[in-house]
C-alpha positions in Angstrom: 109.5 8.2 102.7 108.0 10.5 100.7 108.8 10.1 96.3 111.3 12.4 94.9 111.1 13.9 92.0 114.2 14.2 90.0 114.2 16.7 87.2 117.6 16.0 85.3 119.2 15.5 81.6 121.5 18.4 82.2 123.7 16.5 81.8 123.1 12.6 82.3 126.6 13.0 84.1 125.3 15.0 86.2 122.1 13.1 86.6 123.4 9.6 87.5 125.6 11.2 90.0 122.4 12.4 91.6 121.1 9.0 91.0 123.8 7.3 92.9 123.7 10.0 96.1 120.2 10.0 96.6 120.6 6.3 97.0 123.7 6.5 98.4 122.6 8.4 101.5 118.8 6.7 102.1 121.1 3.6 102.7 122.6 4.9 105.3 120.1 6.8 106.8 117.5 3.7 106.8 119.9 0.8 106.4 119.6 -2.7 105.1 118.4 -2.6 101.4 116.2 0.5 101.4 116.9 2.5 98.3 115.2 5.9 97.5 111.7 6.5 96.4 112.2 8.6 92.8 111.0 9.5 89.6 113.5 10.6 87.0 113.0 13.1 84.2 115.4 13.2 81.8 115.7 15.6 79.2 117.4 15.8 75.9 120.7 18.2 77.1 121.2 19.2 73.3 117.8 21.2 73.3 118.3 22.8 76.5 122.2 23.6 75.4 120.7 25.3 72.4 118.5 27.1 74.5 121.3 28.7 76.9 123.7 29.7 74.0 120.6 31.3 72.3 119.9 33.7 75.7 116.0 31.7 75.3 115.9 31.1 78.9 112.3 32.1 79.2 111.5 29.4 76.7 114.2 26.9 78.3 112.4 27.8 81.8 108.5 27.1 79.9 110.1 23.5 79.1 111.3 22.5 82.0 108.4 23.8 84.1 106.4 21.3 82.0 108.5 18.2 82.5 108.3 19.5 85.9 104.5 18.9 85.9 104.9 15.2 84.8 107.2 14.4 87.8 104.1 16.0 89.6 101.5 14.7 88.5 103.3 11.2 88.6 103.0 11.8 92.8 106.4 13.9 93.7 106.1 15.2 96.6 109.7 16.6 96.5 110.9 18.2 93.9 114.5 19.1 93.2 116.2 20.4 89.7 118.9 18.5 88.9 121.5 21.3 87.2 123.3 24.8 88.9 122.8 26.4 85.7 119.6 25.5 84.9 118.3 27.3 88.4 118.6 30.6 86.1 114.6 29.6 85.7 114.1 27.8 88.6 111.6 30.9 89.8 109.1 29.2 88.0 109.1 25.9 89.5 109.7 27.8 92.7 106.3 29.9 92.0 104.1 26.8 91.2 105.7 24.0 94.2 106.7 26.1 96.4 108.1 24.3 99.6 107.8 20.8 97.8 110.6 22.7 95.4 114.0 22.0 97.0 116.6 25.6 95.5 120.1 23.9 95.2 121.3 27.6 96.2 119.6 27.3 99.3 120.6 24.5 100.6 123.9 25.0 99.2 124.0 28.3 101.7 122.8 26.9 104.5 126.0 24.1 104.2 128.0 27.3 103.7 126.5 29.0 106.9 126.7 26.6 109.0 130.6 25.9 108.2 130.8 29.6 109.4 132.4 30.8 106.3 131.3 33.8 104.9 133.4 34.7 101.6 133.1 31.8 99.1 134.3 32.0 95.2 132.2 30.0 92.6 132.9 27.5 89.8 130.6 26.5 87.4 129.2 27.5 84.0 130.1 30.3 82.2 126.5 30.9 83.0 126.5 30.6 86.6 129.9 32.3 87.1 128.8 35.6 85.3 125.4 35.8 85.5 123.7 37.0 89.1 121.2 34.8 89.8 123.2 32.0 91.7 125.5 34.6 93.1 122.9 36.7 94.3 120.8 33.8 95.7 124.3 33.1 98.1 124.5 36.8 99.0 120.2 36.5 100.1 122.0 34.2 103.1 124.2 36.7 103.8 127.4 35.2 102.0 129.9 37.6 99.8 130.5 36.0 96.4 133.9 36.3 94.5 133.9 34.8 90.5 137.2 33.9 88.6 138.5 35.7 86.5 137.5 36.2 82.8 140.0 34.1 81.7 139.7 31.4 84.2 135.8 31.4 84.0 136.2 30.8 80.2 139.0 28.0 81.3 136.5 26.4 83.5 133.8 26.6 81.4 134.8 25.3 78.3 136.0 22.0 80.2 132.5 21.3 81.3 131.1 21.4 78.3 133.9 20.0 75.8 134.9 17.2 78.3 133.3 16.4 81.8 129.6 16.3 80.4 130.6 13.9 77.9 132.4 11.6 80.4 135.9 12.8 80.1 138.2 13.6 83.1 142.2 14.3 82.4 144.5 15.0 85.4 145.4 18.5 83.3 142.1 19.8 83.8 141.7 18.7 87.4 145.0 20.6 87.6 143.7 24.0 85.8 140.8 23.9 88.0 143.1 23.6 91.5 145.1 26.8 90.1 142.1 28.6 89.5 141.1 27.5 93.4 144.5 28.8 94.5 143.9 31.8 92.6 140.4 32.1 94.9 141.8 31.8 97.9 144.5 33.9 97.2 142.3 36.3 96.6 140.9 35.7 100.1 137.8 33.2 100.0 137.4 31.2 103.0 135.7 28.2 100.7 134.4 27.1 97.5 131.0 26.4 96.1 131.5 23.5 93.7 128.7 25.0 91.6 128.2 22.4 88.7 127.7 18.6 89.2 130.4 17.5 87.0 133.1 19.9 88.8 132.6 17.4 91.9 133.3 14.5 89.6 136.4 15.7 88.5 137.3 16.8 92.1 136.4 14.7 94.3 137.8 15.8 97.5 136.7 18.0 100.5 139.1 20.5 101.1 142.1 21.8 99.1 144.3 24.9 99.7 143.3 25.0 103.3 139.8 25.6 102.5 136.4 23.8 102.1 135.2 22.8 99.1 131.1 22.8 98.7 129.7 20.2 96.8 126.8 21.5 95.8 125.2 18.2 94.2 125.7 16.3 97.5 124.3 19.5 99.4 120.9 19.3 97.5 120.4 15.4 97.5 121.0 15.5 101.7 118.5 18.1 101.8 116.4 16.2 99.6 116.6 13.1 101.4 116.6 15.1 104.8 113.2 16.8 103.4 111.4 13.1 101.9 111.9 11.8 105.3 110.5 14.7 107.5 106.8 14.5 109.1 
């Protein structure tokens, strides 16, 4: 198996959920007590929070292309970024690793794709939900994209950062997020791209509304695992 290098921080939520999976899934795919071969980067979230609300995503992108380099040089052969919103600057990383450099849009589409649904809305960050670079990276692999609302994208992404990334999970915000689903679907998506770790904490579940839901997290660590194993 070849070592996996996990770039992460954003938030530790996040990052011990892709902790868990990555393990989780070698088990099965190997059996009997094999865990995954990984490094793990974690940065300090506050610094990189700072970052985003200041627009200094060029200098956000700088840092984590050098933490990047540790994972590296400390023999990753696979390389994934543990954060949606943090792939904003993930052309960096993409630049210098190339195919050891594992996009979670990518492989996030290709789940999409091969479900055969073609119109997905996206959760996550205020970030990722009005900005185009995650939305366009879908609509590369011939998806169409639908956002929330302004309203409901400000709903969703004040409880990521006020609750789920510290650790907190209330059945009223579980229950805002399904009406702002229903609201997708309603508005004629065939699916939904879970696009924020901490979204698939709180929502644990593989369809709702008669649709599929995309967890993007789990998405990436298969193709990671799927990509440390290959010849």
């Amino acid at each position: 198996m070849r070592r996996i290098g996990v770039l992460g921080g954003m938030s530790w939520e996040s990052t011990a959920e892709y902790y868990r999976l990555l393990n989780e899934i070698t088990a099965k795919r190997l059996g009997g007590l094999h865990s995954a071969d990984l490094l793990l980067r974690s940065v300090d979230f506050a610094d990189i929070e700072e970052m985003q609300v200041a627009g200094e995503w060029e200098r956000a992108g700088e840092r984590l292309a050098e933490e990047a380099a540790t994972l590296s040089d400390a023999g990753a052969e696979v390389i994934v970024l543990a954060t949606n919103t943090m792939h904003k600057v993930a052309g960096a990383l993409e630049e210098t690793y190339g195919e050891r450099f594992l996009h979670l849009g990518d492989t996030t589409a290709a789940a999409v794709n091969a479900s055969g649904v073609r119109r997905v809305g996206l959760l996550g960050t205020g970030f990722t939900m009005s900005q185009p670079f995650y939305a366009d990276r879908l609509r590369g692999h011939g998806l169409e994209v639908t956002v929330p609302t302004e309203a409901d994208q400000e709903t969703v992404h004040r409880i990521i950062y006020e609750e789920l990334c510290l650790g907190t999970f209330l059945d009223s915000s579980r229950q805002a997020y399904l009406e702002v689903i229903d609201r997708l679907v309603a508005a004629g998506c065939e699916g939904v791209v879970l696009g924020c770790t901490e979204i698939e904490l709180l929502l644990p579940i593989e369809t709702y509304a008669g649709v599929p839901l995309f967890p993007t997290t789990r998405l990436h660590c298969e193709a990671a695992i799927e990509a440390a194993l290959s010849d």
